[in-house]
C-alpha positions in Angstrom: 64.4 33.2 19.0 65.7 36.0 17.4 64.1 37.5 14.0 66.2 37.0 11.0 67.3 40.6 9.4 64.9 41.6 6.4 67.5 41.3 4.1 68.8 38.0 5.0 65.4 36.8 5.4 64.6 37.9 1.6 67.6 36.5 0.1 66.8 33.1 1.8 62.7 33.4 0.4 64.5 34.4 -3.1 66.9 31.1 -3.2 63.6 29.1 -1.6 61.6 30.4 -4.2 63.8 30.0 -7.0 64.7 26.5 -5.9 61.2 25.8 -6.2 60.8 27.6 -10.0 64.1 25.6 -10.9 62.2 22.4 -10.1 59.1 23.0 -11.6 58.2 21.2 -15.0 58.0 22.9 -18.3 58.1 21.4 -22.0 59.5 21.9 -25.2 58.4 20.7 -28.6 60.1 19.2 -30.9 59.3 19.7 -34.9 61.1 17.9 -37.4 61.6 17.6 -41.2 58.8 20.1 -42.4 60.8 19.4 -45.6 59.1 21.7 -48.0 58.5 20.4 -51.1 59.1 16.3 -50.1 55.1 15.8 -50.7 55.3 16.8 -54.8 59.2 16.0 -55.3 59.8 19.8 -55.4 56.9 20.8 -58.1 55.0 22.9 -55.4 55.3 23.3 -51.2 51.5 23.6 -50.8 51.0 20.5 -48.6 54.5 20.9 -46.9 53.6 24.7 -45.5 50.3 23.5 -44.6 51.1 20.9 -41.9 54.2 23.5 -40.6 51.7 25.9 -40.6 49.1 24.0 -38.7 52.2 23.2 -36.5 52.9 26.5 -35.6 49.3 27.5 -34.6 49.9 24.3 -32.2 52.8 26.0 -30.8 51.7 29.3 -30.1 48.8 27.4 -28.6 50.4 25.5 -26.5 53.7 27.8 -25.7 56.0 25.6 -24.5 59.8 26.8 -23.5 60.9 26.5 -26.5 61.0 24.8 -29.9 63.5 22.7 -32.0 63.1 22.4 -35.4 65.6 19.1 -36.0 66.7 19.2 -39.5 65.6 19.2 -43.3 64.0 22.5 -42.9 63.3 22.6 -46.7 63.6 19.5 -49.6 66.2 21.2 -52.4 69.1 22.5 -50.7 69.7 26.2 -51.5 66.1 26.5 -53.4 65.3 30.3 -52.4 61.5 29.8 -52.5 61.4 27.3 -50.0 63.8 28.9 -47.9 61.5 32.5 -47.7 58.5 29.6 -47.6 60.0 28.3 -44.2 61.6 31.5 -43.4 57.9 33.2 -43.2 55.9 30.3 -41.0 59.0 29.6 -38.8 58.9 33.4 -38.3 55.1 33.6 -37.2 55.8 31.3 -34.5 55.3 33.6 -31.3 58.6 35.6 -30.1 58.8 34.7 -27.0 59.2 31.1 -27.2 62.8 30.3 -28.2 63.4 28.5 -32.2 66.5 26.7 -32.4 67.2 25.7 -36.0 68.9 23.0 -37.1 70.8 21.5 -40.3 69.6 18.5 -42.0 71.0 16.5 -44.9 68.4 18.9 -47.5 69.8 21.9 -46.2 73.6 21.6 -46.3 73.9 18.5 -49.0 73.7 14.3 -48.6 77.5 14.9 -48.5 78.5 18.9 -47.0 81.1 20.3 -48.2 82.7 23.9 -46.5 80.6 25.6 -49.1 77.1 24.1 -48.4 77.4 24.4 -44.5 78.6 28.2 -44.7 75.6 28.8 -47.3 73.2 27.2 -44.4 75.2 29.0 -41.9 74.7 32.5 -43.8 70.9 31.9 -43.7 69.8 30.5 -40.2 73.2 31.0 -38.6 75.4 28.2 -36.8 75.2 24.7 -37.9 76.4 23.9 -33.9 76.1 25.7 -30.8 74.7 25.5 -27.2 71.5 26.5 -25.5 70.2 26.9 -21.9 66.9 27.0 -20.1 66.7 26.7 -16.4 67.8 22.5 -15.9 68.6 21.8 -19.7 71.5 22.5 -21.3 70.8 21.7 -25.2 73.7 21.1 -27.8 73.0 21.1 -31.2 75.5 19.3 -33.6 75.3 19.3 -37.6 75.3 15.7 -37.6 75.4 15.7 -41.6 79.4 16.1 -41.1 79.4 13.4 -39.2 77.5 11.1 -41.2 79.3 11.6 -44.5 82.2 13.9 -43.5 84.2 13.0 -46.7 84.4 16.7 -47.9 84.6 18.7 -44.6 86.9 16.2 -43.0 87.7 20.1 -41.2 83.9 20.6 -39.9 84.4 17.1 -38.7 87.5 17.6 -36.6 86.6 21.5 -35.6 83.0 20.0 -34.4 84.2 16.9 -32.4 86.7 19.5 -30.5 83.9 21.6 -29.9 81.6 19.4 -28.5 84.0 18.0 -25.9 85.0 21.3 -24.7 80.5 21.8 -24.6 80.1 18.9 -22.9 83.0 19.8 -20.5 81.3 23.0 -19.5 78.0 21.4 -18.9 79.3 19.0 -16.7 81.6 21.5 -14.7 78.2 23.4 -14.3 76.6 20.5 -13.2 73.7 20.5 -15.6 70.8 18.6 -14.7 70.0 17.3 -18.2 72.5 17.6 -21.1 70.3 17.1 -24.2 72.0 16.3 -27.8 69.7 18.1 -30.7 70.5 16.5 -34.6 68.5 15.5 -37.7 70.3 12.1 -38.1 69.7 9.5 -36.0 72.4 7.6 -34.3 70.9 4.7 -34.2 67.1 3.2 -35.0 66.8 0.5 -32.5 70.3 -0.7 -31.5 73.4 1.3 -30.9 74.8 -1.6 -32.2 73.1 -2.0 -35.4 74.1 -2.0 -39.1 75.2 1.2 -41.0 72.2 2.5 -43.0 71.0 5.8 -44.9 69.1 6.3 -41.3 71.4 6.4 -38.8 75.1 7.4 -37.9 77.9 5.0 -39.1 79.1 2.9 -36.6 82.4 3.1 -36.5 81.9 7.2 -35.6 78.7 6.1 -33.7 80.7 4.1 -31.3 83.2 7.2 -30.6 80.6 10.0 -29.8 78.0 7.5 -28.0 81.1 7.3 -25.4 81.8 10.3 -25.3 77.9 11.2 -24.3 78.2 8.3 -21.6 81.6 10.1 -20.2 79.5 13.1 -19.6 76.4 12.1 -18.7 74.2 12.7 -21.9 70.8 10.7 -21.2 68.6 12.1 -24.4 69.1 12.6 -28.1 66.8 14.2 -30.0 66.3 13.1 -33.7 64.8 13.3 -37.1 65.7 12.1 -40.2 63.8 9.1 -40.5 60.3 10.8 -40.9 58.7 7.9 -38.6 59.4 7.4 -34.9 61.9 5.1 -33.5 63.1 4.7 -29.6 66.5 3.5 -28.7 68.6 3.2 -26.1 72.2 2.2 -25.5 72.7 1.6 -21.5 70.6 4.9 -19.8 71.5 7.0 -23.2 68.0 7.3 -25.0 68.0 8.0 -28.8 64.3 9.3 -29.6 63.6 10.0 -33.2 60.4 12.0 -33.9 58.4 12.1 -37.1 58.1 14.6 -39.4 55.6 17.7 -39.0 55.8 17.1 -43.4 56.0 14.2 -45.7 55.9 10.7 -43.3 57.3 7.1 -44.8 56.5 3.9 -43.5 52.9 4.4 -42.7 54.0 6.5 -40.3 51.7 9.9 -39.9 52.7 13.6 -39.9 53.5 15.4 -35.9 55.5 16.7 -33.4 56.8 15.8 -30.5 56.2 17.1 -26.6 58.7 16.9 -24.3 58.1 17.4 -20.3 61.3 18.2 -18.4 60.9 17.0 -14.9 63.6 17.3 -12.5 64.9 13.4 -12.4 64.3 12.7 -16.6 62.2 13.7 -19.6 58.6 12.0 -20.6 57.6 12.7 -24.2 54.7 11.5 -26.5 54.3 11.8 -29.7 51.6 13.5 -31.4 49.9 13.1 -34.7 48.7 16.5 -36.2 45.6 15.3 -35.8 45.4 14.4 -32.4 47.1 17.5 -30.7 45.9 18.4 -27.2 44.5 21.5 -25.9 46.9 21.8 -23.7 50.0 20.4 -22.0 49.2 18.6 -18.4 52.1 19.4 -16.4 51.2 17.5 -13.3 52.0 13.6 -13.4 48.6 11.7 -13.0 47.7 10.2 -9.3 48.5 6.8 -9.1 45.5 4.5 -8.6 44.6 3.3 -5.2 45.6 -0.7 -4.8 42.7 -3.1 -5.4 42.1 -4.7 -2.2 42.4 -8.3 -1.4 38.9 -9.8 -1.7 
């Protein structure tokens, strides 16, 4: 047999090899609703910047792919000293792991107006856009418009056509996971379930969950309701973390790691007090079957 030239030999170790990085497991995190000033009603941000900061040392110890930070960033829209607050620890998370900011109801207004969402937009830059690392393709939507979009009935319409044309892309690409980031919720437990200051209303809920189904969407990634919740709505998975600040419910403060594997996405959720050392890549061996006495 004949040896293969050097150079076709290279290219076919380089698409080998690359196949193989392709397929290889990595993680994100997910942070959501450091909300400062939620823990004193605005009077200070002391507790708030503490757990974001703690947070961050968790990231930059961890260092996954990246980071999203889903919504509420601070607690009173527009207030400048939380903004530099959140600003400064989101900034001393390490630079070479990706931050992908997103708008929560605090930051653009319960109900956004053009104003509010070209204020947030001016600050941490656009309220939607699209992301990529290796087999994700994550889209992040300002899901305040869609939850109460009587005063930027515009955003509404200009994000809905967006989002198609994203999800169009993805799909033509052939993405192996196309991943929806928001701060609301589109549903708690039930894609079916009643309208509530928690999740999307249904009657826009229904439109956009089949429009994820068309294309293939599997994962949603939410906030919002500062405790955790799991849904799911046929294959379509709705998974709302907790907060990194102020938690309801009895719920307690975290984040949220995320393994991307080539055929889905594990997660866990951890409290701040319980965060690992490090992230275990490799799936545990399955125990041997007990034998038949």
């Amino acid at each position: 047999m004949k040896m293969l030239p050097a150079l076709v030999f290279a290219l076919l170790l380089a698409l080998v090899s690359g196949r193989a990085v392709a397929d290889e497991p990595f993680f994100f995190i997910q942070l959501s609703d450091p909300q400062l000033g939620m823990f004193t009603e605005n009077k200070d941000f002391a507790q708030d910047a503490a757990n974001f900061e703690f947070a961050v040392t968790a990231v930059n110890r961890l260092r996954p792919a990246f980071v999203v930070i889903t919504g509420d960033l601070v607690h009173k829209p527009g207030d400048a000293a939380q903004i530099a607050a959140y600003r400064r620890i989101a900034g001393q998370i390490d630079p070479a792991i990706p931050v992908y900011h997103i708008a929560g109801n605090h930051d653009v207004q319960n109900v956004p107006t053009p104003e509010s969402v070209a204020a947030y937009v001016k600050i941490f830059g656009p309220d939607r856009y699209t992301f990529s690392h290796r087999s994700v393709t994550g889209i992040v939507l300002n899901s305040s418009v869609i939850h109460s979009p009587q005063e930027a009935p515009a955003q509404l319409a200009e994000q809905e056509r967006w989002l198609r044309a994203e999800l169009t892309k993805a799909k033509a690409a052939d993405a192996r996971h196309i991943v929806v980031f928001q701060h609301h919720p589109w549903f708690i437990a039930s894609a079916t379930e009643p309208d509530q200051y928690f999740n999307i209303p249904l009657a826009r809920r229904a439109v956009y969950m089949a429009l994820f189904r068309e294309f293939g969407v599997r994962y949603l990634f939410c906030g919002h309701y500062h405790r955790n919740a799991e849904g799911r709505d046929g294959e379509i998975e709705n998974i709302t973390s907790g907060p990194v600040g102020k938690p309801l419910g009895g719920a307690k403060s975290g984040l949220r790691v995320a393994i991307v594997r080539d055929a889905a996405i594990e997660h866990r959720y951890y409290e701040l007090g319980e965060l690992p050392v490090k992230i275990e890549l490799t799936p545990p061996a399955p125990k041997p079957a007990a034998k038949k006495k």
